[in-house]
Each structure stands twice: as C-alpha cells, then as structure tokens.
C-alpha positions in Angstrom: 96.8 20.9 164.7 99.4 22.2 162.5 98.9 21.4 158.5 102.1 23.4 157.7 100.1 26.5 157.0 98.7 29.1 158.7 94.8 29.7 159.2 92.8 32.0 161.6 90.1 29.8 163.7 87.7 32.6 165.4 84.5 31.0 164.9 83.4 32.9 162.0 81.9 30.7 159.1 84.4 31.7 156.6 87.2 30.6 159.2 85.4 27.4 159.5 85.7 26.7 154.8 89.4 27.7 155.7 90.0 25.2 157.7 87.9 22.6 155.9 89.9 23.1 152.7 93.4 23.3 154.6 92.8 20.3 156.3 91.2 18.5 153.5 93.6 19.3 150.8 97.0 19.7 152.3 96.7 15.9 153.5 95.6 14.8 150.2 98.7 16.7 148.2 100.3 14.2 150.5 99.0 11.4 149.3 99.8 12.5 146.1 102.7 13.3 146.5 103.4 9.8 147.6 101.3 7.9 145.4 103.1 9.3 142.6 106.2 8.1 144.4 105.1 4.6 144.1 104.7 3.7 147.9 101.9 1.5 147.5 100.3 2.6 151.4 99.7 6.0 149.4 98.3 4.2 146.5 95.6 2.3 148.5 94.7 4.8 150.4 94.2 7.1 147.2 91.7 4.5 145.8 90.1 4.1 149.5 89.5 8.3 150.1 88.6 8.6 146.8 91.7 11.2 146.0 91.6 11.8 142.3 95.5 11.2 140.8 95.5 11.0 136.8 98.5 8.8 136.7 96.8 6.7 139.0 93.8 4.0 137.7 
C-alpha cells in the first residue's frame, strides 16, 4: 500500500498505531481536501465516514 508517506511495518505494536493513523488520516485529508473543493462525492462521503470538516454541516 502506498499512502504517500513512509512508515516501517515490523510487527511491533507501535508500528501497527503508525500505520493505523497513516492510513486513517491521510485518506481523510483527502476527503477534505475535496470536500472543501465542492465535489459533492467528497461531501457525501464526509457525512457517511463521519470526517469532521467545519465548513461542512
């Protein structure tokens, strides 16, 4: 999987919140990111993951 960043996966628990947060968040700054663009895909799906955007009710 590549996220655009770089994250060590050996196993060890603190690897494993890494990854969590890295794969959790860098999507979501995508959604965002479009969302605040006004594509209304990025909108929905905002409302549906639960992806909190101020400008966004």
């Amino acid at each position: 999987i590549h996220a655009g960043m770089v994250v060590v996966a050996d196993g060890t628990k603190e690897a494993e919140e890494r990854l969590e947060r890295v794969l959790t968040y860098d999507p979501g700054m995508g959604i965002v990111r479009h969302a605040d663009a006004g594509y209304d895909l990025a909108i929905e799906n905002a409302k549906k993951f639960d992806v909190k955007i101020p400008m966004i009710k």
